[in-house]
ChimeraX commands (.cxc) that place a marker at each C-alpha (Angstrom):
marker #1 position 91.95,149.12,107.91 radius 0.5
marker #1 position 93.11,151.10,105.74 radius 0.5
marker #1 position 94.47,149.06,102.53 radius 0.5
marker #1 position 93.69,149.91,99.13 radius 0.5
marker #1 position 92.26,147.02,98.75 radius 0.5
marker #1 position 89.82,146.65,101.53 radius 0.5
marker #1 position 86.80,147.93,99.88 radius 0.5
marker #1 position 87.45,146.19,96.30 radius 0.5
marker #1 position 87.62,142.95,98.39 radius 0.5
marker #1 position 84.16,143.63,99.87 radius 0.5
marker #1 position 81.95,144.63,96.69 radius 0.5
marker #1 position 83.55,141.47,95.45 radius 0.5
marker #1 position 82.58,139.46,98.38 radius 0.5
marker #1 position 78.96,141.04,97.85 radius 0.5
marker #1 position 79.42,140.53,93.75 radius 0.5
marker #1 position 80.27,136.61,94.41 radius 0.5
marker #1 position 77.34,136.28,96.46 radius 0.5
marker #1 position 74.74,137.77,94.05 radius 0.5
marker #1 position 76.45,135.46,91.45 radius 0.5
marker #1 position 75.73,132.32,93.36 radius 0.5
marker #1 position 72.20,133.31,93.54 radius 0.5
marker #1 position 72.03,134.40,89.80 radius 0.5
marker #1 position 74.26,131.53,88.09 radius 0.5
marker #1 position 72.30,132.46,84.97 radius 0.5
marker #1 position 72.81,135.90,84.16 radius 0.5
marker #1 position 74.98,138.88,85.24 radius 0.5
marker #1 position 74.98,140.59,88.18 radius 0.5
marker #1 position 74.23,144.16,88.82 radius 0.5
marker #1 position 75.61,146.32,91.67 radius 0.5
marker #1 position 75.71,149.28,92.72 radius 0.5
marker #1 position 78.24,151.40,94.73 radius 0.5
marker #1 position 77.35,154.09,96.69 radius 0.5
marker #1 position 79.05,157.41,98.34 radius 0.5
marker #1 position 79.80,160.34,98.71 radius 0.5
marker #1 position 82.01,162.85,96.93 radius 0.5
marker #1 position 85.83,161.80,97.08 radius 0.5
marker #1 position 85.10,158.97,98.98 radius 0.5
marker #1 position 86.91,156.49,96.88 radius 0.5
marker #1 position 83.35,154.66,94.89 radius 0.5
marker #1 position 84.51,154.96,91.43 radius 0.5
marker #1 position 88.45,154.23,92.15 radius 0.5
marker #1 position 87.19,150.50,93.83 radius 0.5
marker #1 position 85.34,149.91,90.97 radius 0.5
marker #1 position 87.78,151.16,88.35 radius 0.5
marker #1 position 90.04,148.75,90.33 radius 0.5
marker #1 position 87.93,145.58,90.33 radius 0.5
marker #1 position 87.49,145.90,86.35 radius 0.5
marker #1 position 91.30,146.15,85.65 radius 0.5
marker #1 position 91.33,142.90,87.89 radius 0.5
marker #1 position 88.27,140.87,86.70 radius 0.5
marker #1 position 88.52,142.42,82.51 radius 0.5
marker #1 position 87.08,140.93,80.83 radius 0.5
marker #1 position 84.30,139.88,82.69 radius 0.5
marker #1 position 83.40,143.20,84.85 radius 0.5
marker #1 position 81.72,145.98,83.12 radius 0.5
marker #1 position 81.58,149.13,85.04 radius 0.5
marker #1 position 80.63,153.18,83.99 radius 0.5
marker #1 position 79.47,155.75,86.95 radius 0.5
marker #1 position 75.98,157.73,87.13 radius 0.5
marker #1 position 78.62,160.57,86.24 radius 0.5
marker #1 position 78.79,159.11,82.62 radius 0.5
marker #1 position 75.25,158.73,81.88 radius 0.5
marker #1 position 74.62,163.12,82.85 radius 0.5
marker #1 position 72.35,164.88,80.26 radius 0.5
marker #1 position 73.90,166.61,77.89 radius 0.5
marker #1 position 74.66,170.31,78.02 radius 0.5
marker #1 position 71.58,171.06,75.58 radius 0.5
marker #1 position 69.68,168.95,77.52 radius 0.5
marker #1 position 70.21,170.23,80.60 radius 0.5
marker #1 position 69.52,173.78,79.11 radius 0.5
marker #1 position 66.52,172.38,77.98 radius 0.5
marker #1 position 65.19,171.30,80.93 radius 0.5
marker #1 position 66.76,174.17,83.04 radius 0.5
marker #1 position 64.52,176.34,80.55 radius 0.5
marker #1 position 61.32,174.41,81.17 radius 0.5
marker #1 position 61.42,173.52,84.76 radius 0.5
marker #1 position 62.47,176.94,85.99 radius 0.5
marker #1 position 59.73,178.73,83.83 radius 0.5
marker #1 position 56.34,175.81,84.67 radius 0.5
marker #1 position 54.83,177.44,88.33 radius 0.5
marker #1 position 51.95,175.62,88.71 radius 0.5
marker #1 position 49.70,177.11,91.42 radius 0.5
marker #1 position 46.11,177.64,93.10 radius 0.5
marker #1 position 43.96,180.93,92.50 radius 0.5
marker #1 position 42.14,182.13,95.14 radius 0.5
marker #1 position 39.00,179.79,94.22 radius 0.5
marker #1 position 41.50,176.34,94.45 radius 0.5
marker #1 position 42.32,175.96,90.80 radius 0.5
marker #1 position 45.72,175.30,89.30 radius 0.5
marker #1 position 47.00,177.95,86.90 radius 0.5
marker #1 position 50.20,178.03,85.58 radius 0.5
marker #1 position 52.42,181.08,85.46 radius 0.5
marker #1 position 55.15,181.06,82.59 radius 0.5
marker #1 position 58.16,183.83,83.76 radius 0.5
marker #1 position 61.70,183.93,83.60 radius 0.5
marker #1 position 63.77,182.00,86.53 radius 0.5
marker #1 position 67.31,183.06,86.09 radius 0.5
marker #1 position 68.34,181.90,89.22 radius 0.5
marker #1 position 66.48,178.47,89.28 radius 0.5
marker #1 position 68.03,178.04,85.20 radius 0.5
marker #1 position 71.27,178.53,86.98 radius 0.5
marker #1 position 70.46,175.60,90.04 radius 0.5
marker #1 position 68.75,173.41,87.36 radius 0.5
marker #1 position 71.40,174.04,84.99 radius 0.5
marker #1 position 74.28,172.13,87.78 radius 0.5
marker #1 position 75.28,168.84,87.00 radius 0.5
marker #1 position 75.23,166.37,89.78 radius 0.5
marker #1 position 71.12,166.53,91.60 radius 0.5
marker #1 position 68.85,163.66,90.46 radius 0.5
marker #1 position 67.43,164.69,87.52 radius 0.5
marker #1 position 70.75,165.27,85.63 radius 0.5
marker #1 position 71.02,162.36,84.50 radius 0.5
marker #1 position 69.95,160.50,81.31 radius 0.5
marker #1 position 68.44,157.06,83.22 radius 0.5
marker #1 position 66.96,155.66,80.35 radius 0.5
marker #1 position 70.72,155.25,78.58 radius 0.5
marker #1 position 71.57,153.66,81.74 radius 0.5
marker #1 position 69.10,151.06,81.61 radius 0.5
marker #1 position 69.74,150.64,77.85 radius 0.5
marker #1 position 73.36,149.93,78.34 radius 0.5
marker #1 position 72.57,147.75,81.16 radius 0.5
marker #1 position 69.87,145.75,79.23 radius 0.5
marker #1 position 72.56,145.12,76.35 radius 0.5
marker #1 position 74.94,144.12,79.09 radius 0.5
marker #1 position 72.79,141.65,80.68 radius 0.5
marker #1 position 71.81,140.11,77.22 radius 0.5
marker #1 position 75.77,139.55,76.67 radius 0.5
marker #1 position 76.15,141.76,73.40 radius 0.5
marker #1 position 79.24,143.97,73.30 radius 0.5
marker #1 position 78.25,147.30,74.90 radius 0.5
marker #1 position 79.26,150.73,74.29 radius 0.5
marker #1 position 80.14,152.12,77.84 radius 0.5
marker #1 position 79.05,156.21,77.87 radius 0.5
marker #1 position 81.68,158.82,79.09 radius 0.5
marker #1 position 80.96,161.78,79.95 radius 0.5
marker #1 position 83.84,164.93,79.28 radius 0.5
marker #1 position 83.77,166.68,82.61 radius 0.5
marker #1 position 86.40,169.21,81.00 radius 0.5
marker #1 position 83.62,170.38,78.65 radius 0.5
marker #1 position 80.72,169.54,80.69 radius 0.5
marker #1 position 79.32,167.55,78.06 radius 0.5
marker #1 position 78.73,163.70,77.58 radius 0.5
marker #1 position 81.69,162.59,75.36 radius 0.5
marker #1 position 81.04,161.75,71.68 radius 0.5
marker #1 position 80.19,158.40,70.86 radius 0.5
marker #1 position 83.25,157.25,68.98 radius 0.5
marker #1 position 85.37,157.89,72.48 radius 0.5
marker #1 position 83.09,155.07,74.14 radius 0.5
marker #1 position 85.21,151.99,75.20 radius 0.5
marker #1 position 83.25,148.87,73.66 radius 0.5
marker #1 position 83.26,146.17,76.55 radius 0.5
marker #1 position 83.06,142.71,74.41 radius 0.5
marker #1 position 81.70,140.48,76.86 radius 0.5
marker #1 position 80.05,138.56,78.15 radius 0.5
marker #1 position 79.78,139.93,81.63 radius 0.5
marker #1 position 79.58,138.26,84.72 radius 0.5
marker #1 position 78.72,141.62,86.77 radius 0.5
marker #1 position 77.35,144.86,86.01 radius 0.5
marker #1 position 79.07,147.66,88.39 radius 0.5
marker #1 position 77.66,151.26,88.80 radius 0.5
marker #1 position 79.00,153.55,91.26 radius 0.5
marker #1 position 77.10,157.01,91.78 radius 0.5
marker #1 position 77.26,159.43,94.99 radius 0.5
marker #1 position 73.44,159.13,95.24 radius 0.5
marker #1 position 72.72,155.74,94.11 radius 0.5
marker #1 position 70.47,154.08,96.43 radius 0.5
marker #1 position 69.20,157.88,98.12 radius 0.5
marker #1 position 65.77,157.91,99.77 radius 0.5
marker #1 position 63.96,161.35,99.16 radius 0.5
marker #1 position 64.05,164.17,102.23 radius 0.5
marker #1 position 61.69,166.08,103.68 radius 0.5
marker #1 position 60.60,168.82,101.79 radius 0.5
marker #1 position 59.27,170.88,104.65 radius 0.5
marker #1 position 63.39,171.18,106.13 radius 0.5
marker #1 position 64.70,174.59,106.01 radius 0.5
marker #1 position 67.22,175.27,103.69 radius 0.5
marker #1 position 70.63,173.96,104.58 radius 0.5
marker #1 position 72.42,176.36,102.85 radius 0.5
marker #1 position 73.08,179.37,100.23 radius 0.5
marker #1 position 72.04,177.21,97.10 radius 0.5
marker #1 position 68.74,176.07,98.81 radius 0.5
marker #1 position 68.12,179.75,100.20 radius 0.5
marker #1 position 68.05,180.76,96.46 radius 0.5
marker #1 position 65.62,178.79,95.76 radius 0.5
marker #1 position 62.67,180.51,97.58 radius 0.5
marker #1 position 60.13,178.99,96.02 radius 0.5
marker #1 position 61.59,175.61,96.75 radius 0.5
marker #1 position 61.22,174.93,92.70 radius 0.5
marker #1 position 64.43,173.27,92.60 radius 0.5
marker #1 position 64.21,171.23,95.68 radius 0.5
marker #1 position 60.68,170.05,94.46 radius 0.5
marker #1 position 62.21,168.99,90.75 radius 0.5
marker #1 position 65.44,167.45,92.66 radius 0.5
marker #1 position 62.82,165.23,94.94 radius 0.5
marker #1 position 60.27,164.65,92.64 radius 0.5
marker #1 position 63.31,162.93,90.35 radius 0.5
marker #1 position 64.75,161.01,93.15 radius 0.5
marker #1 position 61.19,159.32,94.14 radius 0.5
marker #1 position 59.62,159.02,90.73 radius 0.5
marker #1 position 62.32,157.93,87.84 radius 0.5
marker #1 position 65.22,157.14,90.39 radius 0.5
marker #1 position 63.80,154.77,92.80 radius 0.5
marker #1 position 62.68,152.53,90.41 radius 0.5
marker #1 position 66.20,152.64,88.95 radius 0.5
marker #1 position 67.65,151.96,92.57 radius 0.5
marker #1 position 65.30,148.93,92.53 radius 0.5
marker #1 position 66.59,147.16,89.88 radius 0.5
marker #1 position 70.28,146.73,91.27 radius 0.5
marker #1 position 70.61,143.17,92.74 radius 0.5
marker #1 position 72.83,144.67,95.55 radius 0.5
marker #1 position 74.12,147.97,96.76 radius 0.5
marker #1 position 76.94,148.50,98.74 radius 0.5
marker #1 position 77.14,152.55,100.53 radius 0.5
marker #1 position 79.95,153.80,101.81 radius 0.5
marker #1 position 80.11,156.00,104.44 radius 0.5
marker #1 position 81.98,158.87,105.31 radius 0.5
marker #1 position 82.11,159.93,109.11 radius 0.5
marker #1 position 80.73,163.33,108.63 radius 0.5
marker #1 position 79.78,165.74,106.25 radius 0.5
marker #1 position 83.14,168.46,106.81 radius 0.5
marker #1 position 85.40,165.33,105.35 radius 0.5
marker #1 position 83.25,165.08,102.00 radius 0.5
marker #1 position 84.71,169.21,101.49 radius 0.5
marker #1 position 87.84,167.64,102.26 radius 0.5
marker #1 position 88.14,164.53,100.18 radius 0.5
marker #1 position 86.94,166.70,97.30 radius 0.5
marker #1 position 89.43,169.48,97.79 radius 0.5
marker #1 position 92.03,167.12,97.70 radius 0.5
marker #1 position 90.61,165.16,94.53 radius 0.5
marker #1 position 90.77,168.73,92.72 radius 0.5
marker #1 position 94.12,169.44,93.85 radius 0.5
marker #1 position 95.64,166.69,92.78 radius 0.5
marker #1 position 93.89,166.94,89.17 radius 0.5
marker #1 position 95.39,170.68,89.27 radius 0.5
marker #1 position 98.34,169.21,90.36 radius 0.5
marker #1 position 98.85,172.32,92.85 radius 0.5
marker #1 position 96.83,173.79,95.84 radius 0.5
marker #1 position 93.10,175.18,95.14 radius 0.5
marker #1 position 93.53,178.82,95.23 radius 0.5
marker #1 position 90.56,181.32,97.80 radius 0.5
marker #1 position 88.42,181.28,94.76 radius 0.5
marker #1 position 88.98,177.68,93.52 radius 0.5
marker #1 position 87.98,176.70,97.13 radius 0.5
marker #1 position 84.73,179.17,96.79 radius 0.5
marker #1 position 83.25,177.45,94.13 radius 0.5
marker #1 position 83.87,174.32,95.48 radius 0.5
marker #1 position 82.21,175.03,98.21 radius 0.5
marker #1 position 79.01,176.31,96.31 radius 0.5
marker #1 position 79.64,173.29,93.82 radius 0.5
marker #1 position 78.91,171.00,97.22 radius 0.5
marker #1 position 76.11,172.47,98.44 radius 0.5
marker #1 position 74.22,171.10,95.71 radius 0.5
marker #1 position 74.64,167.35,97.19 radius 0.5
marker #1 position 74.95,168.44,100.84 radius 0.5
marker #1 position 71.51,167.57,101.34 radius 0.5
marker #1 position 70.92,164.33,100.14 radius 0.5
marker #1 position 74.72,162.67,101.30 radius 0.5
marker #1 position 73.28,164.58,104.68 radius 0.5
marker #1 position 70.26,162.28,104.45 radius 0.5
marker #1 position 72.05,159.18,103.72 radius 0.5
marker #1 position 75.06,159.69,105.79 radius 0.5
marker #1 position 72.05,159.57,108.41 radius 0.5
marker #1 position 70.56,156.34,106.78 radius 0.5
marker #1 position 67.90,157.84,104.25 radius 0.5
marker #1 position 69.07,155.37,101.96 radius 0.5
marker #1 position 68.21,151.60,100.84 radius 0.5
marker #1 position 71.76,149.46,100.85 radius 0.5
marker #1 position 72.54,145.82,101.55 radius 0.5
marker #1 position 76.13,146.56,102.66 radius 0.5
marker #1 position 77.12,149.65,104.84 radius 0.5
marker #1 position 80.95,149.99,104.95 radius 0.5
marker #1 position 81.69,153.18,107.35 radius 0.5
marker #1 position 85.23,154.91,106.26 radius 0.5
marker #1 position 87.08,156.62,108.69 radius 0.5
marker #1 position 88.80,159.98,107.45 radius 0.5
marker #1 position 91.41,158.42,105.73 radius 0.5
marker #1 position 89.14,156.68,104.02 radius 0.5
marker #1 position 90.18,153.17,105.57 radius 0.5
marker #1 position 87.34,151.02,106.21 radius 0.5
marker #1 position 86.14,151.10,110.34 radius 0.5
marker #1 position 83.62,148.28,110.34 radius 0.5
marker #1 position 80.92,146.94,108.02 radius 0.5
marker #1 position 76.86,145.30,108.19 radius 0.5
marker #1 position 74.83,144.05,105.96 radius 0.5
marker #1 position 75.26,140.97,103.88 radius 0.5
marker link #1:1,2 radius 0.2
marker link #1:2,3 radius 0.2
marker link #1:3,4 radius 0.2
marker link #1:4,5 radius 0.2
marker link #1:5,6 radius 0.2
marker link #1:6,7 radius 0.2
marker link #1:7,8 radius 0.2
marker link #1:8,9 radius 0.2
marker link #1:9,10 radius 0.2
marker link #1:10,11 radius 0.2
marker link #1:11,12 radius 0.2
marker link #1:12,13 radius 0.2
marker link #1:13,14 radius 0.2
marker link #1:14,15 radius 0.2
marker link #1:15,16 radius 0.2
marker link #1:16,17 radius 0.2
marker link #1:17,18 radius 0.2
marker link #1:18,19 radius 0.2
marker link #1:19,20 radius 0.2
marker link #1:20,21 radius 0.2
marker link #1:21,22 radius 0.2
marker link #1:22,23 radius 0.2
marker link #1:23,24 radius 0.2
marker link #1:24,25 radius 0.2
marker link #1:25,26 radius 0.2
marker link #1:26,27 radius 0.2
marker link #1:27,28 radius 0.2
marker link #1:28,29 radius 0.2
marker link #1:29,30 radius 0.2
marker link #1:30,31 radius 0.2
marker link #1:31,32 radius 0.2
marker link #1:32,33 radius 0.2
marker link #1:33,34 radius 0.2
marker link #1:34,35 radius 0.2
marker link #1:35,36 radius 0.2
marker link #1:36,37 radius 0.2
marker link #1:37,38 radius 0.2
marker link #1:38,39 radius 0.2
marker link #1:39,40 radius 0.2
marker link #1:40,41 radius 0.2
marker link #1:41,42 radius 0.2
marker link #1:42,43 radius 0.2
marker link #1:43,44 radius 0.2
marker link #1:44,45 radius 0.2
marker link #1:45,46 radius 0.2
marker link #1:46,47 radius 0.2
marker link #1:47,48 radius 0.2
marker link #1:48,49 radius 0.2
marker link #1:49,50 radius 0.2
marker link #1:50,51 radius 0.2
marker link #1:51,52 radius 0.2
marker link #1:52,53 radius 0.2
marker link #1:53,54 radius 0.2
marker link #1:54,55 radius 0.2
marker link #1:55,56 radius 0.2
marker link #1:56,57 radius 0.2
marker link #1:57,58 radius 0.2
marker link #1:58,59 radius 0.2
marker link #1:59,60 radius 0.2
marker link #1:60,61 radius 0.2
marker link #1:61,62 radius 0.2
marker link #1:62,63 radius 0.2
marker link #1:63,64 radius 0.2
marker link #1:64,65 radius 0.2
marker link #1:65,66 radius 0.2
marker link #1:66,67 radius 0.2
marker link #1:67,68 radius 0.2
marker link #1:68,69 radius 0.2
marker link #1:69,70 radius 0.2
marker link #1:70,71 radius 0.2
marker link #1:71,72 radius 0.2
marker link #1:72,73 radius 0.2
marker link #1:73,74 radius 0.2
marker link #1:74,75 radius 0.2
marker link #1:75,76 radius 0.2
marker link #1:76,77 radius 0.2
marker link #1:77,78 radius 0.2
marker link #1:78,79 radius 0.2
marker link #1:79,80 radius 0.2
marker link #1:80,81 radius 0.2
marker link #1:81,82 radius 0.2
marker link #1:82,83 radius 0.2
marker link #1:83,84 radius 0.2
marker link #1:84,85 radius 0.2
marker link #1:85,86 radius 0.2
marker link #1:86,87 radius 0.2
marker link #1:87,88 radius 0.2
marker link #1:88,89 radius 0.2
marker link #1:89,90 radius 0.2
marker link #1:90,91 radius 0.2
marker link #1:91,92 radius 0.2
marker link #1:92,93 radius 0.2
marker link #1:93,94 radius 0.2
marker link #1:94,95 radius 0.2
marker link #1:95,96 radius 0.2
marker link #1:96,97 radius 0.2
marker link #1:97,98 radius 0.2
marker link #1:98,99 radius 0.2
marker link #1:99,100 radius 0.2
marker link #1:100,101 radius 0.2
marker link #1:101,102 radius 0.2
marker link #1:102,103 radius 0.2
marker link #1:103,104 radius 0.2
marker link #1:104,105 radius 0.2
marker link #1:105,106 radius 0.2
marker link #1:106,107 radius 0.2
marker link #1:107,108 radius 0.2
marker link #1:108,109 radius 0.2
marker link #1:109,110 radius 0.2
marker link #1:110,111 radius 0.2
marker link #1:111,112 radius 0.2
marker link #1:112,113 radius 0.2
marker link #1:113,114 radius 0.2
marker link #1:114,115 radius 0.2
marker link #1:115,116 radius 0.2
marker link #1:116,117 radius 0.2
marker link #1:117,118 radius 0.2
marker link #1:118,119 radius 0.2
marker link #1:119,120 radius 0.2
marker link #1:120,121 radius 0.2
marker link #1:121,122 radius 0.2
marker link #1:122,123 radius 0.2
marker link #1:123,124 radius 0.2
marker link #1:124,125 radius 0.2
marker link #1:125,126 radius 0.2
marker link #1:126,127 radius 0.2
marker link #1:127,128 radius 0.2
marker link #1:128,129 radius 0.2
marker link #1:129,130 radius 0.2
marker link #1:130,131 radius 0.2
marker link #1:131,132 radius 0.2
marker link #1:132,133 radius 0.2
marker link #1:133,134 radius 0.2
marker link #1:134,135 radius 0.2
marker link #1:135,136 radius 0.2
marker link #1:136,137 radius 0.2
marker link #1:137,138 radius 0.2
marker link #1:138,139 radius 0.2
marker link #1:139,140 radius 0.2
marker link #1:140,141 radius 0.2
marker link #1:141,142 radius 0.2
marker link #1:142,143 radius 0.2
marker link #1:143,144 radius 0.2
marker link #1:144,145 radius 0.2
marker link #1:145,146 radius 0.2
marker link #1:146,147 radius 0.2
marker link #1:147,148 radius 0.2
marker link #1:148,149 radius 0.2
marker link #1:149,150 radius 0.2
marker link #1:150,151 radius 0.2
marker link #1:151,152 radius 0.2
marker link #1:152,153 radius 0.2
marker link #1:153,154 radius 0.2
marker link #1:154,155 radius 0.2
marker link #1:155,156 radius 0.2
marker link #1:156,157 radius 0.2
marker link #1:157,158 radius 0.2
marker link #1:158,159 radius 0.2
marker link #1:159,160 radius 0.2
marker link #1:160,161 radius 0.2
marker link #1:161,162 radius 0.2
marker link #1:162,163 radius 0.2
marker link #1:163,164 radius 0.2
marker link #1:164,165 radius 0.2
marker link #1:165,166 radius 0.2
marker link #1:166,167 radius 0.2
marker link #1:167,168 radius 0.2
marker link #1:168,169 radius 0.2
marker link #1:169,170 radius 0.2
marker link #1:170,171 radius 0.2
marker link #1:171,172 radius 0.2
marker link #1:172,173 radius 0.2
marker link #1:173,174 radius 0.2
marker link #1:174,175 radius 0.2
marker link #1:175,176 radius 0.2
marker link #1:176,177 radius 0.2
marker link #1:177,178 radius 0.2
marker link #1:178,179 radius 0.2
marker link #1:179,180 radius 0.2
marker link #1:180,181 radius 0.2
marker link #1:181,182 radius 0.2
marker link #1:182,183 radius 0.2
marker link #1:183,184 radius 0.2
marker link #1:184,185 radius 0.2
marker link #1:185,186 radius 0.2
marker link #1:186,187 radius 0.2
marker link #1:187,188 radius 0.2
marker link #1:188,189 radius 0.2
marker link #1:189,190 radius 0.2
marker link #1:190,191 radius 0.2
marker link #1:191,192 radius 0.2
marker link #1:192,193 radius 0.2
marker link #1:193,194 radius 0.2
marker link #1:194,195 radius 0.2
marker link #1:195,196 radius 0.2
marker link #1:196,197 radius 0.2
marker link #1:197,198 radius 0.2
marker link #1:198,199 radius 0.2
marker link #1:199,200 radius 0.2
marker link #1:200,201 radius 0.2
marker link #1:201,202 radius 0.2
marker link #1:202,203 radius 0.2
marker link #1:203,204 radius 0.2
marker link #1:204,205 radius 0.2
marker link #1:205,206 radius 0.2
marker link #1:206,207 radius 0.2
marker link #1:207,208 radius 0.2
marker link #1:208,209 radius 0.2
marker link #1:209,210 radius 0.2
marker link #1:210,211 radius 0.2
marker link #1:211,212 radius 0.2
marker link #1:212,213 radius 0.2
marker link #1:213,214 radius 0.2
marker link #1:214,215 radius 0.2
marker link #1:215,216 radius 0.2
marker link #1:216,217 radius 0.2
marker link #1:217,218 radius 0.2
marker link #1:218,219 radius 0.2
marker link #1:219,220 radius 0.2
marker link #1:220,221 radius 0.2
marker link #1:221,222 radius 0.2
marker link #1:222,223 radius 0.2
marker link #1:223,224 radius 0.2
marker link #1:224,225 radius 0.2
marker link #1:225,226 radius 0.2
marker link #1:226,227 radius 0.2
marker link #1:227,228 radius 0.2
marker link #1:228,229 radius 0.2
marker link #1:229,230 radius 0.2
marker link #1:230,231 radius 0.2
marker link #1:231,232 radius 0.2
marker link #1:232,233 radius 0.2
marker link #1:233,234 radius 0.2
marker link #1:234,235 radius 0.2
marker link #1:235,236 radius 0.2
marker link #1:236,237 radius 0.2
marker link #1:237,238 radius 0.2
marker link #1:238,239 radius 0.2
marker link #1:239,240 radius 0.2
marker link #1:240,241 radius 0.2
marker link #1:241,242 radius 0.2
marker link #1:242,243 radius 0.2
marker link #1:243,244 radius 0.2
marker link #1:244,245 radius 0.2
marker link #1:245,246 radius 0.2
marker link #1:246,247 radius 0.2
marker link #1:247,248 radius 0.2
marker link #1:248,249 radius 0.2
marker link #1:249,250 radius 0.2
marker link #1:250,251 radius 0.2
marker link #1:251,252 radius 0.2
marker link #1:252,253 radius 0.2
marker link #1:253,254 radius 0.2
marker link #1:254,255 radius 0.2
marker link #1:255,256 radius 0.2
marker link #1:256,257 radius 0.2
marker link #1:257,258 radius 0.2
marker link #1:258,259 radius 0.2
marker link #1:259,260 radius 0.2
marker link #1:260,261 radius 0.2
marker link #1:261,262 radius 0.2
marker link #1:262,263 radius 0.2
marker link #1:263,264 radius 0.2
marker link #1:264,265 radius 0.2
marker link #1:265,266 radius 0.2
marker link #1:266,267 radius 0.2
marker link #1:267,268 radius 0.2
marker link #1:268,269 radius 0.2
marker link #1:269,270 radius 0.2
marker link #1:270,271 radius 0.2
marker link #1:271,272 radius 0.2
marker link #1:272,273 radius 0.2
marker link #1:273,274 radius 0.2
marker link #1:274,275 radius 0.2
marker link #1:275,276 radius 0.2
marker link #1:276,277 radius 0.2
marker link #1:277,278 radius 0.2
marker link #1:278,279 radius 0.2
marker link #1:279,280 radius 0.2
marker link #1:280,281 radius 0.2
marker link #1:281,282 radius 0.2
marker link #1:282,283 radius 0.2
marker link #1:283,284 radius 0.2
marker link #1:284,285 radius 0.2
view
């Protein structure tokens, strides 16, 4: 199937049913997948269709800000805590270029500002018009304020899409997977990325009253479906170095969509996309 409307018609199938069991308040759900594979678009497309009772923003609107994320770049990459040679932890302060630059990349869990999420959902759910963030990918920095739309209300569902919204954390002890993770000898990045994902956004993931994942058939598609998503902003081809920096750009969620693609992640609703992103079969309720 591969209708534009075949996933919209499922996370509303999945949105009715969480409103039948919450009559009283809205309902929040999450949509998960990976880059390209069409998340945001179904949602953008149930909100023009429901307005004005869905409210919808991505994980991609709620990123830290640029000073933020040099903040923490700053601080992560330069806090080493390790053991002497009698078992105690000292802490060496030095300069981590290369882990700034890692920490610095929008995208990994950690880059995003959580607790504005679950303040704009909290407003949501209490029915007060709600500021929805943006965030200005052009400058890399969350939009200002006064360029949020202002969803009125009330809503009868809460929709988030994010490409790692529902993850569950990897193994630490994998080798690297590729150049990004081979940078990071020290595994400093990796730690922060996992640490994130199992401390501040599993709890987060456990709020949602349904998630719906969907699934791309393998990880080489993901390169593709972005490609083409950057092309057609560009309106033209990617040119050799374009396409190099995508590539890099990627390896930055290769590990996690890896992990999920092979279930390491917590969804009520698996819909598995073929590679033109039609819709191959579903489970779950």
């Amino acid at each position: 199937m591969s209708d534009v409307t075949t996933v919209p018609t499922i996370i509303y199938d999945v949105i009715q049913r969480q409103r039948a069991l919450h009559p009283d308040r809205p309902v929040l759900v999450g949509v998960a997948g990976a880059q390209g594979s069409g998340k945001t678009t179904a949602c953008q497309l149930l909100e023009m269709a429901n307005r004005p009772r869905f409210a919808h923003f991505s994980l991609d609107d709620v990123y830290l800000t640029k000073a933020e994320r040099v903040w923490r770049a700053d601080n992560v990459s330069s806090f080493d805590p390790y053991r002497d040679m009698d078992g105690n932890f000292q802490v060496d302060h030095k300069s981590r270029p290369e882990i700034e630059r890692l920490l610095l990349t929008r995208g990994p869990p950690g880059t995003h500002d959580l607790s504005l999420a679950n303040d704009v959902i909290a407003r949501l759910m209490r029915g007060e018009a709600t500021k929805l963030p943006r965030f200005d990918k052009a400058a890399d920095d969350r939009a200002r304020e006064d360029r949020w739309p202002l969803f009125e209300g009330p809503a009868e569902a809460i929709l988030v899409d994010g490409w790692c919204l529902g993850a569950k954390p990897t193994a630490l002890t994998a080798e690297p997977l590729n150049d990004v993770e081979r940078e990071d000898e020290d595994s400093i990045w990796r730690k922060e990325t996992e640490t994130q994902l199992r401390k501040i956004y599993a709890p987060f993931f456990a709020t949602f009253d349904a998630i719906v994942y969907l699934k791309p058939p393998n990880w080489e598609i993901v390169r593709a479906w972005r490609g083409q998503q950057e092309e057609q902003m560009l309106g033209r081809a990617l040119t050799a170095e374009e396409g190099a920096k995508l590539d890099r750009f990627l390896m930055f969620y290769e590990r996690i969509t890896r992990s999920m693609m092979a279930g390491g992640h917590v969804a009520d609703v698996v819909v598995a996309l073929d590679e033109g992103r039609g819709v191959l079969g579903r489970r779950g309720d």
